[in-house]
PLY file of the C-alpha trace (Angstrom):
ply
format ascii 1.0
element vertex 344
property float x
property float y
property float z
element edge 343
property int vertex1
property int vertex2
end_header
-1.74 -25.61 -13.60
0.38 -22.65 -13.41
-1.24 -19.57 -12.21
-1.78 -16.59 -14.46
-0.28 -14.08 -11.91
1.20 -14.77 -8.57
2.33 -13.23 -5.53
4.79 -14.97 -3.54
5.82 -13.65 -0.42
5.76 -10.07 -1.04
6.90 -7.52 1.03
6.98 -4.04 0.25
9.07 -1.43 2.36
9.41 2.15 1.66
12.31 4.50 2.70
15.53 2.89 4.37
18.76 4.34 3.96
20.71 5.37 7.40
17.57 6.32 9.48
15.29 3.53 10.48
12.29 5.61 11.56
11.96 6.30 7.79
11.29 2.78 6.78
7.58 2.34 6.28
6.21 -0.99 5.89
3.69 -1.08 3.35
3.02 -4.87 2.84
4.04 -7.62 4.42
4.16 -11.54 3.56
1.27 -10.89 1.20
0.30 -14.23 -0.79
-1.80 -14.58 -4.04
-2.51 -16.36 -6.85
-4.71 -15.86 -9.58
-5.91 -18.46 -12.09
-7.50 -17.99 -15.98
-9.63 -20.88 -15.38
-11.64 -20.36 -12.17
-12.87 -16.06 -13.04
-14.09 -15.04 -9.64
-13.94 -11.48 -8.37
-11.83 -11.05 -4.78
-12.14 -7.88 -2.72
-9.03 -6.48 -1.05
-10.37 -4.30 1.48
-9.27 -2.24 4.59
-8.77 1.34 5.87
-6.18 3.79 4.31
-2.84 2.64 4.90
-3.70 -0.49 4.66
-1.73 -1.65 1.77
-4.52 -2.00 -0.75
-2.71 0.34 -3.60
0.93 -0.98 -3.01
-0.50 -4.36 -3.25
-2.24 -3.41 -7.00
1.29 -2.02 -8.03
3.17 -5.02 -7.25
1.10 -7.38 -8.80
0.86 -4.53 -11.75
4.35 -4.12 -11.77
4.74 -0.87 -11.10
6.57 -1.57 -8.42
9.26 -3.80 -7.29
8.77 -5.68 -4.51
11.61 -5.54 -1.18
11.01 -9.37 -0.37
9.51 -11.85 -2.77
8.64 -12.53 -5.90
5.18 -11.32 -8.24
5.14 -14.39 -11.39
3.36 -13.89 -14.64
2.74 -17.56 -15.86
5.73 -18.82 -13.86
8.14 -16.20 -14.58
9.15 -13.25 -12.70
7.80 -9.62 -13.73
11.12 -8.16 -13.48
12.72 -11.05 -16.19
10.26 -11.18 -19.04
10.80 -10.37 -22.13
9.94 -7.64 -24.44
7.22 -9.81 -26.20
5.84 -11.49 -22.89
5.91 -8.00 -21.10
3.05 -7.05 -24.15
1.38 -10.53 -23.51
1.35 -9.48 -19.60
-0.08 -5.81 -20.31
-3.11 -7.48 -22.66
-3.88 -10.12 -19.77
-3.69 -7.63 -16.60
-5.36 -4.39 -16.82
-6.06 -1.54 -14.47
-8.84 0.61 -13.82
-7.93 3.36 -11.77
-9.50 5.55 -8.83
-9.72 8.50 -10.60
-10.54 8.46 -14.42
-10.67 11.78 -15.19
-7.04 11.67 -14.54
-5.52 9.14 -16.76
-7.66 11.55 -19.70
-5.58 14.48 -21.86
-8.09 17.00 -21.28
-6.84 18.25 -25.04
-8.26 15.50 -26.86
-11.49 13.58 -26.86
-12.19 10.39 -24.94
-11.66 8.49 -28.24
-8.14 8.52 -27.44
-7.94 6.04 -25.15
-9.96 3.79 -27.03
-7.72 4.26 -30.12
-4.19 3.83 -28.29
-5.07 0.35 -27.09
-6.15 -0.66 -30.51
-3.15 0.32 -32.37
-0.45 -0.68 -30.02
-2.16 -4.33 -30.05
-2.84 -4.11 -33.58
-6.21 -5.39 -32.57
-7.48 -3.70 -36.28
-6.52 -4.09 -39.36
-8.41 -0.89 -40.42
-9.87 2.52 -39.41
-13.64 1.17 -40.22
-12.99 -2.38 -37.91
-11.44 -0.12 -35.31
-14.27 2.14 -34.75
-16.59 -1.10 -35.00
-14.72 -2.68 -32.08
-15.50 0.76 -30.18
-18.95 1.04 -31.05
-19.23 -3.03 -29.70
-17.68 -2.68 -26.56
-19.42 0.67 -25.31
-22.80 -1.01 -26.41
-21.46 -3.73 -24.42
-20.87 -1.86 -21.21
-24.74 0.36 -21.61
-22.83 3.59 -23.64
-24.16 4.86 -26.49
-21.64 5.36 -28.98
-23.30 8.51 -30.44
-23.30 10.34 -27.02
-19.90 9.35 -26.00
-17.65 9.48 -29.41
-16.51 12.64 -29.92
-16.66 14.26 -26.94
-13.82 15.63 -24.29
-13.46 14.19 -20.91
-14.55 17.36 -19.16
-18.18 16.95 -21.43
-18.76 13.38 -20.18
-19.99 12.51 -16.28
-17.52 10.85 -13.66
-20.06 7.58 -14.23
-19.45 7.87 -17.88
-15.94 8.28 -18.04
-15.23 5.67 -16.00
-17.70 3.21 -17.96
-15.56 4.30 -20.94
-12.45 3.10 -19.01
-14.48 0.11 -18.36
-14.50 -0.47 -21.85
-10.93 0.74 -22.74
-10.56 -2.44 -20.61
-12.85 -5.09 -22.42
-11.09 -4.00 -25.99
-8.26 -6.31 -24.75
-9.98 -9.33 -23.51
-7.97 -9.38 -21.02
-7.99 -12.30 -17.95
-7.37 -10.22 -15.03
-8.85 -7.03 -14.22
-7.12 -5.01 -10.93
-9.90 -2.27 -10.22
-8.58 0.20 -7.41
-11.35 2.01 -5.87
-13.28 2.34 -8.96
-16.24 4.13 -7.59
-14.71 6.06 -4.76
-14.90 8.91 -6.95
-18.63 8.61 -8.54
-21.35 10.03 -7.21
-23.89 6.94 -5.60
-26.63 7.23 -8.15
-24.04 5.93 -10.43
-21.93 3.47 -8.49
-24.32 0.87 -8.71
-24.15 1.08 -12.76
-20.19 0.81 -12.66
-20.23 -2.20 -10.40
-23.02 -4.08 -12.58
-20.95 -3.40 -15.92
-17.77 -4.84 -13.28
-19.65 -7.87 -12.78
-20.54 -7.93 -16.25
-16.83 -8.28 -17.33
-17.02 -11.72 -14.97
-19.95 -13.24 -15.25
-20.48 -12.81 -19.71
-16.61 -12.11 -20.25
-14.77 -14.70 -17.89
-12.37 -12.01 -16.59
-11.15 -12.68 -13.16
-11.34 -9.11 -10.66
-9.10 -7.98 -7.87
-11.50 -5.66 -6.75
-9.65 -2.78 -4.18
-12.14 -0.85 -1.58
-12.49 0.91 1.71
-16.27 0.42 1.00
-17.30 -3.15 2.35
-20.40 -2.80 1.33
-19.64 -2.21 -2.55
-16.87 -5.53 -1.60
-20.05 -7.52 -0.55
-22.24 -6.62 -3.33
-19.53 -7.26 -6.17
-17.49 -9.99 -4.71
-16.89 -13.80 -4.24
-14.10 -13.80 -2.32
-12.44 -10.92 0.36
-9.08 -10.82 1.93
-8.96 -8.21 4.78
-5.92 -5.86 4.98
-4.37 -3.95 8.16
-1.43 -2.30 8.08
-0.13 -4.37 4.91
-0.85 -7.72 6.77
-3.66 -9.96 5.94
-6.01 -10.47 9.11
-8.95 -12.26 7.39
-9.93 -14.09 4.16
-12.72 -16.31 2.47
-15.76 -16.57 0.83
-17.36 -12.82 1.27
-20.25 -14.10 2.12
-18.97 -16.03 5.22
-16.13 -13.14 6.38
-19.34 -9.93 5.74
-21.85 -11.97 7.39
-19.76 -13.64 10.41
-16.78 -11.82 10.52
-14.25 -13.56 12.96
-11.43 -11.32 13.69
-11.57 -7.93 15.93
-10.40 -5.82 12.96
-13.20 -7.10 10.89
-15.64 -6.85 13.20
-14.70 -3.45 14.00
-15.24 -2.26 9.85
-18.86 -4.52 9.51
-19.84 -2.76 12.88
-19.12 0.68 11.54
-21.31 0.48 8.52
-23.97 2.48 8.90
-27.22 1.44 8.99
-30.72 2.87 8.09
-31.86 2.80 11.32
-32.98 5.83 13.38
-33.15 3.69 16.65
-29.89 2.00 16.10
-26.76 4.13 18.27
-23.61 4.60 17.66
-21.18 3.07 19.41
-17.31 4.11 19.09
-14.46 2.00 18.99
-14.43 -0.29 21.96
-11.10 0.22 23.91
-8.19 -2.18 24.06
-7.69 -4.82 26.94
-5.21 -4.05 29.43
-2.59 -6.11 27.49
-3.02 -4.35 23.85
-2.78 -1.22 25.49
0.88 -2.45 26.33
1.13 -3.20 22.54
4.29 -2.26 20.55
4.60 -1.69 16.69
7.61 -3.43 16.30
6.54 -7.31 17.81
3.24 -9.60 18.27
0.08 -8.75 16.56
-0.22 -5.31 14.22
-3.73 -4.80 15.57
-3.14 -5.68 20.04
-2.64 -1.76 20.62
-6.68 -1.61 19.46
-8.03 -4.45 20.17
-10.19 -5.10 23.43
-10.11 -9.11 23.17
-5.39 -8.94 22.89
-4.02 -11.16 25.49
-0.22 -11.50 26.46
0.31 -13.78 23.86
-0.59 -11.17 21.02
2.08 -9.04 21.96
5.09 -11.55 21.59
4.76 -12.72 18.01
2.24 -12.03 14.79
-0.43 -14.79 14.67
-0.65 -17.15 11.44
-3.68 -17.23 9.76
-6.29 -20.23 11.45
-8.90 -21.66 9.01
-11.89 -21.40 11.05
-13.87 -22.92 8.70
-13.86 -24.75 5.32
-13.74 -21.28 3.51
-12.74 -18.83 6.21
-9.45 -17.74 7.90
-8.29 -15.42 10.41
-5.36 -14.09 12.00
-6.02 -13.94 15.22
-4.98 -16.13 18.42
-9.09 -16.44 19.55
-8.77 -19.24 17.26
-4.98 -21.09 18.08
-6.84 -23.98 18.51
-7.44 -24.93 15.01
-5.29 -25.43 12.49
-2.89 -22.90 11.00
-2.60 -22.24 7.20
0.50 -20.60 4.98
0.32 -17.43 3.51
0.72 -18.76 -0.44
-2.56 -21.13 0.82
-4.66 -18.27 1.72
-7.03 -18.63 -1.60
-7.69 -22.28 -0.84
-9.97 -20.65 1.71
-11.96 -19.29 -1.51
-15.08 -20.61 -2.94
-14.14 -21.72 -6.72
-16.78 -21.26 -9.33
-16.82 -22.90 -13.14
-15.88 -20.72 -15.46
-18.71 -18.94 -17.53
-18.58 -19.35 -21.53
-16.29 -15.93 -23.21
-18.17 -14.03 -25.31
0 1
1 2
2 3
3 4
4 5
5 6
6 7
7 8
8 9
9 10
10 11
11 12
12 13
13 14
14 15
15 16
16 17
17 18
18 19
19 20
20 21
21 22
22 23
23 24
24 25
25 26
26 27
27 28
28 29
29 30
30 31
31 32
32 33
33 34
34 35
35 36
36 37
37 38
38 39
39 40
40 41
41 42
42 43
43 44
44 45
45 46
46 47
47 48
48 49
49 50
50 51
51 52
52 53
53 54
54 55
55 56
56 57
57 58
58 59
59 60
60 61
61 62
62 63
63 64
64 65
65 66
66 67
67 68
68 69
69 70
70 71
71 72
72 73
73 74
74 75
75 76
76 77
77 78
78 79
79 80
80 81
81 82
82 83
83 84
84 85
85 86
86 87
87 88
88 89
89 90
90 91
91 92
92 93
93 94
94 95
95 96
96 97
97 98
98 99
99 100
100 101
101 102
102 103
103 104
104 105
105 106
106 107
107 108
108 109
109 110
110 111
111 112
112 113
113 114
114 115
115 116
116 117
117 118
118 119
119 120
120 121
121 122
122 123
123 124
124 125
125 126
126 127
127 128
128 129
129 130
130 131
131 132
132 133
133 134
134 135
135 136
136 137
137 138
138 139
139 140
140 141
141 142
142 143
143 144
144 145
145 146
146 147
147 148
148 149
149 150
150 151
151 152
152 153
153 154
154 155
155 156
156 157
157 158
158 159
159 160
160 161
161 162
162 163
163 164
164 165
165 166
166 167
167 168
168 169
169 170
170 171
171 172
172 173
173 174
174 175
175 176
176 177
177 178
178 179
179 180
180 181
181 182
182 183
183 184
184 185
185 186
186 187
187 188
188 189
189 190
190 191
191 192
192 193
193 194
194 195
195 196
196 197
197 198
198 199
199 200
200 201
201 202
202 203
203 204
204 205
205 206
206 207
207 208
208 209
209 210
210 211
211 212
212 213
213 214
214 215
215 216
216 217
217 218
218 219
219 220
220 221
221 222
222 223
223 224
224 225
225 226
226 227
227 228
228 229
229 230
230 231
231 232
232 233
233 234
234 235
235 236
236 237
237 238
238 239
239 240
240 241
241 242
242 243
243 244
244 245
245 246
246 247
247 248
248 249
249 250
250 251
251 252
252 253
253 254
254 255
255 256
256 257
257 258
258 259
259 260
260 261
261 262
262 263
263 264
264 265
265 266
266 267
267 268
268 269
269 270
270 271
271 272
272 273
273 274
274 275
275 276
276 277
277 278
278 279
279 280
280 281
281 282
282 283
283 284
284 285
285 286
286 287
287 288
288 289
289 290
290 291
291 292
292 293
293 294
294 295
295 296
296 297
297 298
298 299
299 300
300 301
301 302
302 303
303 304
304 305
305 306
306 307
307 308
308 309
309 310
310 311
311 312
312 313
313 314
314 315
315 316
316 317
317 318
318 319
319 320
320 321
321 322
322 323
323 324
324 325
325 326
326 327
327 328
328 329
329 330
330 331
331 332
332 333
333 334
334 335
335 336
336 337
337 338
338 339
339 340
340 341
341 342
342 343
């Protein structure tokens, strides 16, 4: 079955021209595919820089990729058509980091309910439109009457981003990319967002890419996680599996410096690299030897594949060369599928 969106190969380099040292490499060799079928919510997660925005344009096309190729149904983002390029923007929406931003301060938040509805032609009249508002912010725990009306500067970070939320849901769309969607709300209302997120999954049968720094919001949201460092994939698999045994230094590192309600617990810093990653180079071996303490000589003369370590677990790292390597455009095999709940 042909995936709904794909990314093959990607690579993603900024800069270029004349000067090398202004090349940055955003992503690298980054593999995914996404099925309509299967909804499950994956977790791209890592520290800043890691890739986790470039990635979302990509697949959004936002951008264009330097290597590779992102497919809608097959086809390439950069040849559809006028009609399929509508067909792609009702399957794949975004919510962004920030939603006070993508507001117009000068009118009210009904706005960006409204838009959606007439570019789709999802009405057929003023009194159905404001119906299929009313539905979807009762769907998503708003209350129409406090929420209608009202400019984006009158309504809470929580709320305006649960209105997003539902800005969203108007389209029934397949695939939602959510880039660090509570980053920006205060914690008393994160866990709200995140339940009306997994709402859109488990009672809509939309498929997430869900982008974080937070692992912790990743592990309470997700079914799958792919680990990002410095736009190279270093872990991936069933969250539960990758949170609760993590297998590669990088990942360790992040699940070690959660912190933990524990007054007796200390803190311990980052433990230094071995004597070979501290003879680590950016340009060759293993993007992570310069910090890790376990890098042998090995990790500094070529990147490591990624090695399943388990039925639904991989890892790029050479602690585990002696099991079986995996491709990059394989990568999601290592995810646990689920049936797809009945749409709404």
């Amino acid at each position: 079955m042909t995936a709904l969106l794909e990314a093959r190969h990607i690579t993603k380099i900024f800069g270029g021209g004349l000067i090398k040292g202004n090349r940055t490499l955003a992503l690298e060799d980054f593999s995914l595919s996404i099925g309509s079928d299967q909804p499950a919510i994956t977790a791209v997660v890592g520290e800043s820089g890691s890739g986790k925005t470039t990635m979302a344009r990509l697949l959004l096309g936002l951008e264009s990729p330097t290597q590779g190729k992102v497919l809608y149904k097959g086809k390439d983002l950069s040849q559809l058509s006028r009609t399929e390029w509508y067909a792609f923007l009702q399957d794949v929406q975004i919510i962004f980091q920030d939603p006070f931003e993508v507001y117009n301060p000068f009118y009210t938040v009904d706005r960006v309910l409204t838009t959606p509805i007439a570019k789709f032609r999802l009405a057929s009249s003023e009194r159905e439109s404001q119906a299929l508002i009313e539905k979807v912010l009762q769907a998503i725990g708003l209350r129409p009457e406090e929420t209608l009306g009202r400019y984006p500067h009158q309504l809470s970070g929580g709320q305006r981003q649960r209105v997003m939320v539902a800005r969203a849901l108007l389209l029934r769309p397949k695939l939602i990319i959510a880039d660090e969607p509570v980053s920006m709300i205060d914690a008393s209302l994160r866990a709200t967002v995140l339940d009306n997120l997994r709402q859109l999954n488990e009672e809509f049968g939309i498929s997430l890419i869900y982008i974080t720094h937070d692992l912790t919001t990743a592990y309470q949201i997700s079914h799958n996680i792919i680990v990002l460092y410095r736009g190279s994939v270093a872990e991936a698999g069933d969250v539960e599996l990758v949170v609760g045994q993590p297998q590669h230094p990088y990942t360790q590192l992040l699940i070690g410096s959660i912190p933990l309600p524990d007054p007796d617990r200390r803190w311990s810093g980052e433990a230094p690299a071995s004597a070979f990653g501290k003879q680590a180079s950016d340009d060759t071996g293993c993007k992570f030897a310069s910090r890790c303490p376990q890098a042998t000589s090995l990790c500094l003369e070529k990147a490591p594949p990624l090695f399943q370590t388990n039925q639904y677990q991989a890892a790029a790292c050479y602690l585990y060369q002696d099991r079986s390597s995996i491709r990059t455009e394989d990568m999601d095999k290592m995810f646990v599928q689920r049936i797809a709940p009945s749409k709404v």
